[in-house]
N, C-alpha and C positions, 0 to 999 in steps of 0.2 A: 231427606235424611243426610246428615253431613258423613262426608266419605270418610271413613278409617286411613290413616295415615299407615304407608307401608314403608318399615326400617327393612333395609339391605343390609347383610355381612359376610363377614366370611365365616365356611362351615370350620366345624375342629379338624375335618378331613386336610383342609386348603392351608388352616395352621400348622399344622404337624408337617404339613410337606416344604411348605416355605423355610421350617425351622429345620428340618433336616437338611435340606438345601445351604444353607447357609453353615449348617455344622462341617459338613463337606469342605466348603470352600475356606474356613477357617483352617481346617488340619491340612490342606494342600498348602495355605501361606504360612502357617505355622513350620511344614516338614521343609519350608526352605532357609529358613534363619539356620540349620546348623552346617547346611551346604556352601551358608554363605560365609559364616563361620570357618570351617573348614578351608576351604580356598582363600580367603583372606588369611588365615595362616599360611599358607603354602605360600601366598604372594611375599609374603612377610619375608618367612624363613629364607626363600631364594633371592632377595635384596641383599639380607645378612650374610648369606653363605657366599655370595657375590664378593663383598668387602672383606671377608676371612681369605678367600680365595687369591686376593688381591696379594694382603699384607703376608697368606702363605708365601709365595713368588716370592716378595722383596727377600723374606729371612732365605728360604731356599739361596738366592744366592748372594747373601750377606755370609751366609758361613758356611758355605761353600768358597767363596773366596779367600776367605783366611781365619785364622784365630782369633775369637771374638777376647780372649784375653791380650794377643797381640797381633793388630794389624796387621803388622810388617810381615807377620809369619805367613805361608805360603801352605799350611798346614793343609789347608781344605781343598786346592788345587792339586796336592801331592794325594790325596786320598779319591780325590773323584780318577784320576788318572789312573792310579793303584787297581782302580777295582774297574773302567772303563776300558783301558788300553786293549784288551785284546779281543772284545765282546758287547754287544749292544744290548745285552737283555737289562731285564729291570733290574734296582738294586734300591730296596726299600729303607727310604730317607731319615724311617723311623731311629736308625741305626747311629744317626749324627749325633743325640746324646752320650753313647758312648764313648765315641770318636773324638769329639769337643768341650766334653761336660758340659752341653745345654743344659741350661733347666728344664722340666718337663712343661714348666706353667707356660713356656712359648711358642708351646703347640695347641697354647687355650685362646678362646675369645670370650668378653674384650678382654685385651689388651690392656686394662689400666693398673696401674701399681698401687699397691694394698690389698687388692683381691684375691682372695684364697684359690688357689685352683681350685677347690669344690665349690665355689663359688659361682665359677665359668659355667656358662648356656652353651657353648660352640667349642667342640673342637677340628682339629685339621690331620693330615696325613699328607705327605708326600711319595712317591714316586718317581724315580730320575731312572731316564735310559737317554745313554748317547745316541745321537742321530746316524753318525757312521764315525768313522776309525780316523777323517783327514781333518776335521774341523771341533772345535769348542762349542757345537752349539750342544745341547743338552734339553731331549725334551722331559718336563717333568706335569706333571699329572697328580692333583692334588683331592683329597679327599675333603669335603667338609659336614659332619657332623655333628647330630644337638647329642646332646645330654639325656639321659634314658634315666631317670628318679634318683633316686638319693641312695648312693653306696652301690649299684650296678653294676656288676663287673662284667666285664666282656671277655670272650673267646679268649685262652693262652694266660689268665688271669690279670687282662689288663686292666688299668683305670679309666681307659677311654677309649674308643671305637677307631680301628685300624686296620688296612686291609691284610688281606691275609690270601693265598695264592691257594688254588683249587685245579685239580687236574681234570682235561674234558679233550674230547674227542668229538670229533664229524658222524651226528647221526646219519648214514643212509649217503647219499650219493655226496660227491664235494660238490658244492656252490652252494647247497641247501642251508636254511637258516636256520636248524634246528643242534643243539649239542648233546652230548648223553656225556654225565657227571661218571668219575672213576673216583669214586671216596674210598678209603681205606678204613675208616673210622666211621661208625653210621650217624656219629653227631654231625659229618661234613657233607652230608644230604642235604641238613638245615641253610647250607651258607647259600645258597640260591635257589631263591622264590620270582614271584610273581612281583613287576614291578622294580628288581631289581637290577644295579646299572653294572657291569664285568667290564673290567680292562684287559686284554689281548695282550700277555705278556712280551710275546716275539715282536710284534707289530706297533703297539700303543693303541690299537684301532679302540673305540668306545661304545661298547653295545647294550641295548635297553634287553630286558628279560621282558618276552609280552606274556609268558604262560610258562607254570610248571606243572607238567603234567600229574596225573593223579595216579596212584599203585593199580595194578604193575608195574607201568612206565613212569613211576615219581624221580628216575635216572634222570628223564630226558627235558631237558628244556626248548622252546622259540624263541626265536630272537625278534629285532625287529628290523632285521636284512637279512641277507648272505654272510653268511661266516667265510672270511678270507684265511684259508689255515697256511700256517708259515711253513720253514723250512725245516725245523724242529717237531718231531712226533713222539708222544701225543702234546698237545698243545696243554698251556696254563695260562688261568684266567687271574685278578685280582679282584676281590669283592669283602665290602666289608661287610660280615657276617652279624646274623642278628646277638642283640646281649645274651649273655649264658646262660641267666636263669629268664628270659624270655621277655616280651615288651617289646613298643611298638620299634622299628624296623629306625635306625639309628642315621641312616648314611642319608644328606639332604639332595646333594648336587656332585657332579663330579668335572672340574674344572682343568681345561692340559693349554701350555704354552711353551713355544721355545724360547730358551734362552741361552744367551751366548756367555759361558763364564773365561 
C-alpha cells in the first residue's frame, strides 16, 4: 500500500502566540519614536538657547556701556553704577527698556529684521549683579525662553517669559538641600515646580528643583545640593514662572557669565 504523505503546521494556538509576540514588540518600538522625538527637541532647543544666550551677553553689555542713540554717551555705565555702588544684590535687566528706550523686539530670537515680534520662537531675560564694590566686573545671568502659543500672556501681564523673584527659606537644619516657599499670593505656589531652575538672589548660586512636594507640604521644595543661604534673611530666589493662563513650562536653559563693563 503506498504510504499517506504527512503535512506538518503550525497549530492556531502557536499562531496567535507568535502574533501577539510580535504585537508586543511592535508597541515597545513604536512607544520609543516619541521619546526620541522628545529629546531630539530638547537637544534642538539647548543648541538655540546656547546661541540666544550668546548674542544675550553681547547686547547686555553693548547698552550697558552707553546709549545706543549715542555712543559717546556714558548713560549706561552712570546707571549700572547708580543702582550697583553700594550693593551687590540682583537688579533685573529687564528694566534697560525703560532706562534706554530699547525696543522690546531685542529681547526676541531670531534676531532678523522684518520679523514681527509675535513672530519670535525664543525669548531672553537678563540679570546683573555686581561681583563686589572694587572692580567692574558684573556677573549677569541670562534667562532663555520659547514661546508658549499664540497670544499667552505671562505672570504681571507680560508678553514674554521673565524672571520674577520668590521668597524662600531653609527647610529644617542649614546645609540641607530642601527650601519651604513664603508666597503671599497663592498664585506664587505655582512659580516653582518640579524640574524647575531658581537663581539665589544674594549669591548668583544656580539650583535645579528635583521635586515639589505634594499637599500638605506643596510649601517645600529639593534641590539638587545644599542650599548655601547668605547673609540676608529670608533669602530670594529668581524663577521664571509658568504662563498665566497655564502650558507647558516656558524657561529652556539658564546661562551666567562675567563680564567686565
Amino acid at each position: 500500500m503506498r504510504k499517506l504523505r504527512k503535512n506538518n503546521g503550525f497549530s492556531l494556538t502557536e499562531v496567535l502566540f507568535a502574533v501577539a509576540t510580535l504585537a508586543i514588540g511592535m508597541l515597545f518600538i513604536a512607544g520609543t519614536f516619541p521619546v526620541a522625538i522628545y529629546f531630539s527637541t530638547i537637544a534642538t532647543e539647548r543648541t538655540i538657547a546656547a546661541v540666544v544666550a550668546d548674542e544675550a551677553f553681547a547686547k547686555v553689555r553693548l547698552y550697558a556701556i552707553g546709549s545706543p542713540n549715542d555712543p559717546d554717551d556714558d548713560i549706561g555705565m552712570s546707571y549700572l553704577r547708580e543702582h550697583w555702588q553700594t550693593q551687590t544684590r540682583f537688579n533685573d535687566a529687564n528694566a534697560f527698556p525703560a532706562a534706554f528706550g530699547i525696543d522690546p523686539i531685542e529681547f526676541a530670537y531670531p534676531s532678523v529684521p522684518g520679523i514681527h515680534i509675535s513672530e519670535k520662537k525664543y525669548y531672553w531675560s537678563a540679570l546683573c549683579r555686581r561681583v563686589d564694590l572694587t572692580t567692574e566686573l558684573v556677573q549677569v545671568t541670562v534667562f532663555v525662553s520659547r514661546k508658549i502659543g499664540s497670544g499667552t500672556m505671562y505672570i504681571g501681564g507680560q508678553n514674554r517669559p521673565v524672571p520674577v523673584p520668590v521668597e524662600v527659606e531653609v527647610y529644617g537644619t542649614p546645609g540641607g538641600d530642601e527650601l519651604s516657599i513664603n508666597f503671599v499670593d497663592p498664585v506664587e505656589k505655582t512659580f516653582i515646580n518640579d524640574g524647575y531652575t531658581i537663581v539665589d538672589d544674594e549669591t548668583g548660586q544656580i539650583y535645579r528643583v528635583l521635586e515639589r512636594y505634594a499637599a500638605p507640604d506643596d510649601n517645600r521644595i529639593q534641590l539638587d545640593r545644599p542650599w548655601v543661604p547668605g547673609v540676608v534673611l529670608p533669602d530670594k530666589v529668581w524663577v521664571v514662572p509658568p504662563p498665566a493662563n497655564g502650558g507647558r513650562y516656558p524657561c529652556i536653559a539658564v546661562y551666567q557669565k562675567v563680564i567686565r563693563f
